[in-house]
PDB file of N, CA, C and O in Angstrom:
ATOM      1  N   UNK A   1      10.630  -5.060  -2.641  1.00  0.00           N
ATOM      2  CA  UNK A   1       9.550  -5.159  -3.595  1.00  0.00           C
ATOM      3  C   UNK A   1      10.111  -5.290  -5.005  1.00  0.00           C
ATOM      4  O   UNK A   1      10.239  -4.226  -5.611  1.00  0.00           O
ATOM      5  N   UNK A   2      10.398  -6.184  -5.508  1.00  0.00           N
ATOM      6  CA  UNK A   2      11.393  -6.537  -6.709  1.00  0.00           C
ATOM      7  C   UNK A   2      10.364  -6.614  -8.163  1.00  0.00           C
ATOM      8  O   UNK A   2      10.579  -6.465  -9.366  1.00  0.00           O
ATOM      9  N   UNK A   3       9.294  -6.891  -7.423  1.00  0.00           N
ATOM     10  CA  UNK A   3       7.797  -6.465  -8.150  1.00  0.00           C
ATOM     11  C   UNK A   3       7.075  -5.595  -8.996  1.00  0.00           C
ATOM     12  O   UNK A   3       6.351  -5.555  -9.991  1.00  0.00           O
ATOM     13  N   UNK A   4       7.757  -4.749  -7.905  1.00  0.00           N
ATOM     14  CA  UNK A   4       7.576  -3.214  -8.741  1.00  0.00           C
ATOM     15  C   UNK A   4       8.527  -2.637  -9.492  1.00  0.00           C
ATOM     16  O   UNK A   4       9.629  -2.536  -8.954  1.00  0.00           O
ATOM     17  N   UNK A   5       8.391  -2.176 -10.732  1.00  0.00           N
ATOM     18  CA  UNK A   5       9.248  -1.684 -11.816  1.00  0.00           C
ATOM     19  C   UNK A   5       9.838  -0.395 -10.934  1.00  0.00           C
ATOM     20  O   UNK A   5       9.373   0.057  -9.888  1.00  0.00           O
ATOM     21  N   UNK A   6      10.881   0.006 -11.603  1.00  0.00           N
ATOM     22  CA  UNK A   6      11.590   1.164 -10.817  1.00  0.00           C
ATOM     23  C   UNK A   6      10.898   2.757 -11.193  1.00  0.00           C
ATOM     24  O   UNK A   6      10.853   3.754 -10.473  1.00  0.00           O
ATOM     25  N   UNK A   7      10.340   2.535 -12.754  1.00  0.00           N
ATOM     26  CA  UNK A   7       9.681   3.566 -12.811  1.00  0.00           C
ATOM     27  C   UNK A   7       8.350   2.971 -14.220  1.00  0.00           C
ATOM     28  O   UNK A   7       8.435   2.190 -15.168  1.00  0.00           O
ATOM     29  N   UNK A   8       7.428   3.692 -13.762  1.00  0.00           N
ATOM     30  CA  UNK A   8       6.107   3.567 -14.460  1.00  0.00           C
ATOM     31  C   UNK A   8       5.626   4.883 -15.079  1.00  0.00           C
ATOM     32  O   UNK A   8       5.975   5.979 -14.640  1.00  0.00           O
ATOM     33  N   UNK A   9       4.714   4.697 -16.236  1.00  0.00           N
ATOM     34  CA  UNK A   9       3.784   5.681 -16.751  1.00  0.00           C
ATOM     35  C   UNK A   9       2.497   4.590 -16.809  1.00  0.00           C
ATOM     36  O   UNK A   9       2.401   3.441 -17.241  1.00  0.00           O
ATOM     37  N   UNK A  10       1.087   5.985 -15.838  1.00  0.00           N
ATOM     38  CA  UNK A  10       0.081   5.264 -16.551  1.00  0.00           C
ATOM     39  C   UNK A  10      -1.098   6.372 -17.076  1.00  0.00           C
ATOM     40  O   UNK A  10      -0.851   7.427 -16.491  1.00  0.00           O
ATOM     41  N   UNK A  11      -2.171   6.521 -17.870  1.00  0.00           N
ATOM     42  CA  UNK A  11      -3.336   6.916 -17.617  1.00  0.00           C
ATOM     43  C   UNK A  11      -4.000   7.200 -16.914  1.00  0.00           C
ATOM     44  O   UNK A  11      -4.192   6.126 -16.342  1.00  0.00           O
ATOM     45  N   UNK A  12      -4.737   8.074 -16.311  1.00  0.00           N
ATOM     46  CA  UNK A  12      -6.024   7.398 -15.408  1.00  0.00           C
ATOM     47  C   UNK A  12      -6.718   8.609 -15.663  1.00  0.00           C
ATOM     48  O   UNK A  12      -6.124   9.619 -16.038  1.00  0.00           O
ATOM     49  N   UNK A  13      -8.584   8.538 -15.383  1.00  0.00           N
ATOM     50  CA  UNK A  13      -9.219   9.429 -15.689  1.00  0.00           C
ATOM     51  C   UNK A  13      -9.550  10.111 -14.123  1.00  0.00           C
ATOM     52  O   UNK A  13      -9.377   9.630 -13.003  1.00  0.00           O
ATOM     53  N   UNK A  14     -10.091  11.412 -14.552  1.00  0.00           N
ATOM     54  CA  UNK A  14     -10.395  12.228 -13.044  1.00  0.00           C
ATOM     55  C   UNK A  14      -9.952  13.393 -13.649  1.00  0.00           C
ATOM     56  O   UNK A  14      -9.580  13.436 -14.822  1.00  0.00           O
ATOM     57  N   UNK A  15      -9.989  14.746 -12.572  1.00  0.00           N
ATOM     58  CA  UNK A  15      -9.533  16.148 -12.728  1.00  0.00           C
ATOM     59  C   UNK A  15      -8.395  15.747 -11.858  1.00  0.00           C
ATOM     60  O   UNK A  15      -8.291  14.744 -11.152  1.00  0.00           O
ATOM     61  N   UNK A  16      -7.346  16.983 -12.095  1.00  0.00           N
ATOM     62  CA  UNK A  16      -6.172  17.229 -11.243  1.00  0.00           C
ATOM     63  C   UNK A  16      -7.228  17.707 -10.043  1.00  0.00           C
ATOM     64  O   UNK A  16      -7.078  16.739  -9.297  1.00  0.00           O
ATOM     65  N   UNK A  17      -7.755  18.171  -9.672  1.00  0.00           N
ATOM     66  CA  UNK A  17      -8.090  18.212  -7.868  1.00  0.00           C
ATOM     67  C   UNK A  17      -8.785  16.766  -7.346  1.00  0.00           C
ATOM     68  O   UNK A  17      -8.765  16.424  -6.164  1.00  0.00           O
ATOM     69  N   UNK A  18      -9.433  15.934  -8.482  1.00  0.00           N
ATOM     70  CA  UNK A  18      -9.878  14.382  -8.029  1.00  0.00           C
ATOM     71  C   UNK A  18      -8.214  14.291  -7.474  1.00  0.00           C
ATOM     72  O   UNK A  18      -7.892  14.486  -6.302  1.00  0.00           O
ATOM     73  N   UNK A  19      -7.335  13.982  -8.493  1.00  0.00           N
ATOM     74  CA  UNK A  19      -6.127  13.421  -7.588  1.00  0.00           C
ATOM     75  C   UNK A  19      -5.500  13.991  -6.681  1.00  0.00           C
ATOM     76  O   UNK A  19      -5.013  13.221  -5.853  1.00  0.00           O
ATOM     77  N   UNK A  20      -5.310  15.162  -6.508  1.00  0.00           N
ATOM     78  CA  UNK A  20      -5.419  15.761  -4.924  1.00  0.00           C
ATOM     79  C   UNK A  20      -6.012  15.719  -3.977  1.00  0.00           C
ATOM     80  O   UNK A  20      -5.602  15.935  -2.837  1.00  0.00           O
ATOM     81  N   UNK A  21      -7.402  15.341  -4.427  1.00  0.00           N
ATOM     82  CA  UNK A  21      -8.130  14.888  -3.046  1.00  0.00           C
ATOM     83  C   UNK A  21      -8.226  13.203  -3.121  1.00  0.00           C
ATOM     84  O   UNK A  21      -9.234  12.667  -2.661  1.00  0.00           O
ATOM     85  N   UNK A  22      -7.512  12.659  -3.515  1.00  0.00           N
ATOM     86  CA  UNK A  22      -7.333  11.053  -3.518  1.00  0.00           C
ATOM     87  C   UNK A  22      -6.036  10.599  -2.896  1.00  0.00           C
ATOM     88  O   UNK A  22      -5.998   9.674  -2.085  1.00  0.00           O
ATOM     89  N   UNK A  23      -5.031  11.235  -3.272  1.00  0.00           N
ATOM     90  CA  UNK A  23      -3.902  11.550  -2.601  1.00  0.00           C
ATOM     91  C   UNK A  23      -3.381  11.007  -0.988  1.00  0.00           C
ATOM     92  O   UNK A  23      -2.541  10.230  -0.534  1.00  0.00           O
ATOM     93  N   UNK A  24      -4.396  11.897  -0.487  1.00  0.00           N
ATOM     94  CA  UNK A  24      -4.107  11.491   1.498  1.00  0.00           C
ATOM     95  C   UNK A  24      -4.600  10.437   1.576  1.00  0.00           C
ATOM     96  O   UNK A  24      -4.030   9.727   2.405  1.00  0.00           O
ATOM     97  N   UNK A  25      -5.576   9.897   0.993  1.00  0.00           N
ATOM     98  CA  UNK A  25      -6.660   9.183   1.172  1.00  0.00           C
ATOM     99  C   UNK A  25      -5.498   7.535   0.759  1.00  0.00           C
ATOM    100  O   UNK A  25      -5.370   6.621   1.573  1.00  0.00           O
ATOM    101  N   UNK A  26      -4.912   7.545  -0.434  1.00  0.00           N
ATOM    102  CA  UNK A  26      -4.475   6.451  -0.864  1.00  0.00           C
ATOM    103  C   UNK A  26      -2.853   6.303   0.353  1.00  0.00           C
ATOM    104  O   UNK A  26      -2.780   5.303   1.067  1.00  0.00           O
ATOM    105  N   UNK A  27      -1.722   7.385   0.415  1.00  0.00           N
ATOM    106  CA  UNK A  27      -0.732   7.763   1.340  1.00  0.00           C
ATOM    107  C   UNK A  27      -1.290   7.189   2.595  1.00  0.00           C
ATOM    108  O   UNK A  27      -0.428   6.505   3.146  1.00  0.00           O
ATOM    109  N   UNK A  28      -2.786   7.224   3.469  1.00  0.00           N
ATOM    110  CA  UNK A  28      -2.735   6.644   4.565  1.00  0.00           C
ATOM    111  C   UNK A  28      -1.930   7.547   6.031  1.00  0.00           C
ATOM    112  O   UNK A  28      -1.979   8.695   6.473  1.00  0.00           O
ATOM    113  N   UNK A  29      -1.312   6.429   6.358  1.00  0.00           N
ATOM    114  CA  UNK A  29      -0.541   7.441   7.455  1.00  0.00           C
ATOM    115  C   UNK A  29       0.898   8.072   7.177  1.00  0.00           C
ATOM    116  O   UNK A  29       1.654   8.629   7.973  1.00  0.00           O
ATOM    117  N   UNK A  30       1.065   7.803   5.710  1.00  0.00           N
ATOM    118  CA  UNK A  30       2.654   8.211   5.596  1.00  0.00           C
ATOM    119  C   UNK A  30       2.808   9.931   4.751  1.00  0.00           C
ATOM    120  O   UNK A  30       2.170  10.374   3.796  1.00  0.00           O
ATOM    121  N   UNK A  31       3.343  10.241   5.150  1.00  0.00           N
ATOM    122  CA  UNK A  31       3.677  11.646   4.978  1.00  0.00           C
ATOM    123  C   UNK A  31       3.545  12.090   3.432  1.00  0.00           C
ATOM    124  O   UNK A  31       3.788  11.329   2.495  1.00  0.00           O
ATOM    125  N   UNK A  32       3.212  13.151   3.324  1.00  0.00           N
ATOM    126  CA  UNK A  32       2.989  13.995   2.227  1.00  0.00           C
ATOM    127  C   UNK A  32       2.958  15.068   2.050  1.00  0.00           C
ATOM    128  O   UNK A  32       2.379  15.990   2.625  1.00  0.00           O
ATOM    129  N   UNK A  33       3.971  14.981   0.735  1.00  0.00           N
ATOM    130  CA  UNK A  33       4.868  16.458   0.308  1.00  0.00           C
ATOM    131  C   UNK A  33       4.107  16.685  -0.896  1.00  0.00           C
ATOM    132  O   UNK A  33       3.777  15.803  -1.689  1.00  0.00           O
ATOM    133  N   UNK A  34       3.819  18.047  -0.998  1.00  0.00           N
ATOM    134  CA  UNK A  34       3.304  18.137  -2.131  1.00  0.00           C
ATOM    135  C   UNK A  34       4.165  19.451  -3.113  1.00  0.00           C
ATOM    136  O   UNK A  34       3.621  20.434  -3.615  1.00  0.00           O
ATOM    137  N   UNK A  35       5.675  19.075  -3.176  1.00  0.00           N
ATOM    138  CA  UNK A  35       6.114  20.305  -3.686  1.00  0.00           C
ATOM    139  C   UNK A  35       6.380  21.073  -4.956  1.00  0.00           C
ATOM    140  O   UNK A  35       7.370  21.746  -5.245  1.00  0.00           O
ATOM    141  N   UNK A  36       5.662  20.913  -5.415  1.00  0.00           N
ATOM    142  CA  UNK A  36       4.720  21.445  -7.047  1.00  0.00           C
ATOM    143  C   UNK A  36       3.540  21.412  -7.352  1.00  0.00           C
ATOM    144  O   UNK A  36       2.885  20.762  -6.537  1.00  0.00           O
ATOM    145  N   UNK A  37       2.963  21.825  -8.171  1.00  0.00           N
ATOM    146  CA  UNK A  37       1.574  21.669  -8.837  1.00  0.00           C
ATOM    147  C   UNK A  37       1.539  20.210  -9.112  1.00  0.00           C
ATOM    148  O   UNK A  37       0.537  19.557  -8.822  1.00  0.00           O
ATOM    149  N   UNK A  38       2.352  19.787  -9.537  1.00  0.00           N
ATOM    150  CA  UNK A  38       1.848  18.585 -10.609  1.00  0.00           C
ATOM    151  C   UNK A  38       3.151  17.561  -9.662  1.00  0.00           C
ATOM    152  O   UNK A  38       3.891  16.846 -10.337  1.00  0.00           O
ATOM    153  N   UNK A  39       3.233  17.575  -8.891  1.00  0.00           N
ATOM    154  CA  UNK A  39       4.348  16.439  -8.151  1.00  0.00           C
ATOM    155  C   UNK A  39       4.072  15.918  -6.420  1.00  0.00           C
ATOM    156  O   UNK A  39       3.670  16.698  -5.556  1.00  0.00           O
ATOM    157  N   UNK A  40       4.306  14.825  -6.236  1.00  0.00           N
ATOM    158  CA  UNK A  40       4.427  14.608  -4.821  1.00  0.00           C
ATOM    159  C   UNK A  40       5.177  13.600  -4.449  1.00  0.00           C
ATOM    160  O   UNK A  40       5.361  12.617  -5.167  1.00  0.00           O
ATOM    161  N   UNK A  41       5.855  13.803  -2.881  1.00  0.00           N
ATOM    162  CA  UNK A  41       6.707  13.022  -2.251  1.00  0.00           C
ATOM    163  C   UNK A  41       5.817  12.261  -1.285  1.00  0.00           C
ATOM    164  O   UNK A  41       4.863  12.808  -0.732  1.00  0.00           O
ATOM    165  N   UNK A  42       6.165  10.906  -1.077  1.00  0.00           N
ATOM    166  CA  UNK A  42       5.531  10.159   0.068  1.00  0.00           C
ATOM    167  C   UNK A  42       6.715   9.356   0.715  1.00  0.00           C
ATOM    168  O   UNK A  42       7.618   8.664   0.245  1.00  0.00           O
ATOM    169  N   UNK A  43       6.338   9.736   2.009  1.00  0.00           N
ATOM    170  CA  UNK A  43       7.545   8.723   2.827  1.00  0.00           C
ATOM    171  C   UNK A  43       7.392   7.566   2.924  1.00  0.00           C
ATOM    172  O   UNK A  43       6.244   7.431   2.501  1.00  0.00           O
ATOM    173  N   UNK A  44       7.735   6.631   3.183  1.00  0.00           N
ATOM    174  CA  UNK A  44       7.382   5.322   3.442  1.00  0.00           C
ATOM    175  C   UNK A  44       8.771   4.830   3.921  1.00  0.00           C
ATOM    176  O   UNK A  44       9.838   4.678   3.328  1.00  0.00           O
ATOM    177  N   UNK A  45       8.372   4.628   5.241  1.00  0.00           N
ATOM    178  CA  UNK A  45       9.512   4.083   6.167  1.00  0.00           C
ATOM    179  C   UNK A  45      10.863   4.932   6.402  1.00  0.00           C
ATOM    180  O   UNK A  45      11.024   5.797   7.263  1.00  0.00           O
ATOM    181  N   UNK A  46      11.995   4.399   5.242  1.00  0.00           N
ATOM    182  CA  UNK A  46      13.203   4.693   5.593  1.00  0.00           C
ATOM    183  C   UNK A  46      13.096   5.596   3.677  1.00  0.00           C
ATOM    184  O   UNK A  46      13.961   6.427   3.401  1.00  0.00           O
ATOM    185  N   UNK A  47      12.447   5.396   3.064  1.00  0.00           N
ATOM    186  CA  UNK A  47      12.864   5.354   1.437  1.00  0.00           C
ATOM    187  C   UNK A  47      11.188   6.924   1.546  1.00  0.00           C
ATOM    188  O   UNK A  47      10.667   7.574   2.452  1.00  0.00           O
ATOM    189  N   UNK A  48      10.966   6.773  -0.372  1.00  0.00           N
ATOM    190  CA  UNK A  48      10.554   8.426  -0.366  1.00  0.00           C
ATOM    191  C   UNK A  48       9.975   7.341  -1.825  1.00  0.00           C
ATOM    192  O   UNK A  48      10.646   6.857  -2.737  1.00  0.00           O
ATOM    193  N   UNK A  49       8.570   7.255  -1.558  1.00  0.00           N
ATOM    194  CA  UNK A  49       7.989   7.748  -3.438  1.00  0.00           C
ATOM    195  C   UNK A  49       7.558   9.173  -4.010  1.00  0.00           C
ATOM    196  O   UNK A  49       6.768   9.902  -3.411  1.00  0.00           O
ATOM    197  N   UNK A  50       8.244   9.548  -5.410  1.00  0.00           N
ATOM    198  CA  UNK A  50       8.025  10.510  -5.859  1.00  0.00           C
ATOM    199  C   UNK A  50       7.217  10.346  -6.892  1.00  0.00           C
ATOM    200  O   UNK A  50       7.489   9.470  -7.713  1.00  0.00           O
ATOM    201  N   UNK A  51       6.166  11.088  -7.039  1.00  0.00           N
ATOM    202  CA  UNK A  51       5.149  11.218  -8.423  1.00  0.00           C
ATOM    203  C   UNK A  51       5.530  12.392  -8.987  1.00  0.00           C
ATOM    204  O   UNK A  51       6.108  13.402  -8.584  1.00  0.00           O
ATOM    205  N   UNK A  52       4.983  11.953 -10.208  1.00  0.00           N
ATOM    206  CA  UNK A  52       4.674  13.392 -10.807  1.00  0.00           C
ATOM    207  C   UNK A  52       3.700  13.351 -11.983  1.00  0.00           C
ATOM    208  O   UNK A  52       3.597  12.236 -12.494  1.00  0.00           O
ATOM    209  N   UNK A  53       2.859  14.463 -12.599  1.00  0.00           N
ATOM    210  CA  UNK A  53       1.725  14.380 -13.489  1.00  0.00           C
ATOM    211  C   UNK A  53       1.806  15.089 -14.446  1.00  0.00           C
ATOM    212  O   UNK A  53       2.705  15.918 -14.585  1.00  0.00           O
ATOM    213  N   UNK A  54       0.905  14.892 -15.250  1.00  0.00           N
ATOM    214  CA  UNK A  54       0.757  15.833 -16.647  1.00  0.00           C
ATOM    215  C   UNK A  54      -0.745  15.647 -16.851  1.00  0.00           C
ATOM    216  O   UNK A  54      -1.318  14.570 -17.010  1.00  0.00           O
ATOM    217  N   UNK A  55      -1.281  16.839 -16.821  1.00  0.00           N
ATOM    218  CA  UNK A  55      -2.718  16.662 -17.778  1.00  0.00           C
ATOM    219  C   UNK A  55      -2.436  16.551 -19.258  1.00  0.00           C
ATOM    220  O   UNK A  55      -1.542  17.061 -19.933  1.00  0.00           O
ATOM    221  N   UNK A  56      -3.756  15.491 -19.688  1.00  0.00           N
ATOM    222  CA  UNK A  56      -2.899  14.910 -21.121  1.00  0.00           C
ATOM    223  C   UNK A  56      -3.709  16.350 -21.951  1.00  0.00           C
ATOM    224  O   UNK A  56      -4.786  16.764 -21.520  1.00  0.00           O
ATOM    225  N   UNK A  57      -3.145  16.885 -22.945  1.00  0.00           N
ATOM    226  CA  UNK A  57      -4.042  17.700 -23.730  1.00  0.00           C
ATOM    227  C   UNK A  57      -5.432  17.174 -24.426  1.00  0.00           C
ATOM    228  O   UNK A  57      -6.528  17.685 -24.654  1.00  0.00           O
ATOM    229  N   UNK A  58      -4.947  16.147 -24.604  1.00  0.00           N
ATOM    230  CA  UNK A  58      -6.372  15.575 -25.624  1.00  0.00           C
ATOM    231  C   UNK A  58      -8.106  15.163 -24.966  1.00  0.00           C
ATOM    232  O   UNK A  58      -9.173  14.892 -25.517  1.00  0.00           O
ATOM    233  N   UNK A  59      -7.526  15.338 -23.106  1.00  0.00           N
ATOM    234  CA  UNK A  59      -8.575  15.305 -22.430  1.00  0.00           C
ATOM    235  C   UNK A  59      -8.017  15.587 -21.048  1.00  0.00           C
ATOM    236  O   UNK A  59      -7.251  15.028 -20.264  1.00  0.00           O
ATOM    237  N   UNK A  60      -8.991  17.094 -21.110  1.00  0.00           N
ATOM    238  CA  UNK A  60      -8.383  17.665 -19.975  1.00  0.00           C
ATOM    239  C   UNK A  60      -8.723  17.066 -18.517  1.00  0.00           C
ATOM    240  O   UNK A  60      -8.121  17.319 -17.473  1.00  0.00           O
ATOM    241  N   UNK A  61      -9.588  16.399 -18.655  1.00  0.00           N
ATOM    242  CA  UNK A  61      -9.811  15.337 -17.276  1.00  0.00           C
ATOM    243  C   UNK A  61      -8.970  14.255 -17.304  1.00  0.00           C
ATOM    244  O   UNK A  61      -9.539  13.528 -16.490  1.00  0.00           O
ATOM    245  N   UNK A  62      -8.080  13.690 -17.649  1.00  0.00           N
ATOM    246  CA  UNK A  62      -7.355  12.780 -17.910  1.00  0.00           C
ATOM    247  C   UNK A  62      -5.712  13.471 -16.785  1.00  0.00           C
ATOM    248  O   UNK A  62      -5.464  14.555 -16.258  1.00  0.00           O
ATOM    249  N   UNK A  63      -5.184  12.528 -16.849  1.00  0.00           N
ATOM    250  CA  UNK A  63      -3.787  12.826 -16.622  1.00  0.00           C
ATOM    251  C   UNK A  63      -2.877  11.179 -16.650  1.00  0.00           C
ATOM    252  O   UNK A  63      -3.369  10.077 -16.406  1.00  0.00           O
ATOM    253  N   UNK A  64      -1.458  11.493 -17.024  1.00  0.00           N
ATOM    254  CA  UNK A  64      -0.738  10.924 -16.711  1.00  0.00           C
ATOM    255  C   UNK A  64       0.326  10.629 -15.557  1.00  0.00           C
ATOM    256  O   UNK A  64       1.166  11.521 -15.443  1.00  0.00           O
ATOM    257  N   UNK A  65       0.454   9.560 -14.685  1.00  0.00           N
ATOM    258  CA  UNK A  65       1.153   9.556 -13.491  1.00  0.00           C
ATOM    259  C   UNK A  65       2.684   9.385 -13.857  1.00  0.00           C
ATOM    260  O   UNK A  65       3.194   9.145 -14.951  1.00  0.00           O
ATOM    261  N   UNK A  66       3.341   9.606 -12.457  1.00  0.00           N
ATOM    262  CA  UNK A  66       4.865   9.178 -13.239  1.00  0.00           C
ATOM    263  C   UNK A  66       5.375   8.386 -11.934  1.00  0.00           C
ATOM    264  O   UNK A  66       5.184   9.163 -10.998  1.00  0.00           O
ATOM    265  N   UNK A  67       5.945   7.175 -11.440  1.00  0.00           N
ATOM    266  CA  UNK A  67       6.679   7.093 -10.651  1.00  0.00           C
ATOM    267  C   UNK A  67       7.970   7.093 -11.226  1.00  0.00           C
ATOM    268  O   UNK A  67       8.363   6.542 -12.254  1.00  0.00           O
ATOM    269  N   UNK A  68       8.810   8.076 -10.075  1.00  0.00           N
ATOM    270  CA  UNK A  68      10.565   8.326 -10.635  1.00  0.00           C
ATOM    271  C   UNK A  68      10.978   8.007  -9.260  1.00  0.00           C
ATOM    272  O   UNK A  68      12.171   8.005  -8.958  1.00  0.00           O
TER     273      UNK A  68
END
């Protein structure tokens, strides 16, 4: 996937439990780690996407994603 940048920041609106309960839903059948508050691992195949979040202060329904 040469497509995809190696790592991203974006926006998006919702509560931190919207994206916990969006989570399995988007992952599908591939595994999910959830080992922090604000982080998660997904398997995919042979390789591992890792997130991670921040609620932004300026709106606490808001957060920022991270792929690393």
């Amino acid at each position: 996937m040469s497509s995809v940048p190696e790592s991203f920041s974006r926006d998006t609106g919702g509560t931190p439990a919207d994206w916990l309960r969006w989570l399995p839903g988007a992952c599908r059948d591939h595994a999910l780690c959830l080992p922090t508050e604000h982080s998660a691992t997904v398997s995919i195949g042979q390789g591992h996407l890792h997130l991670q979040w921040e609620v932004l202060p300026h709106a606490p329904w808001a957060w920022r994603a991270f792929r690393t």
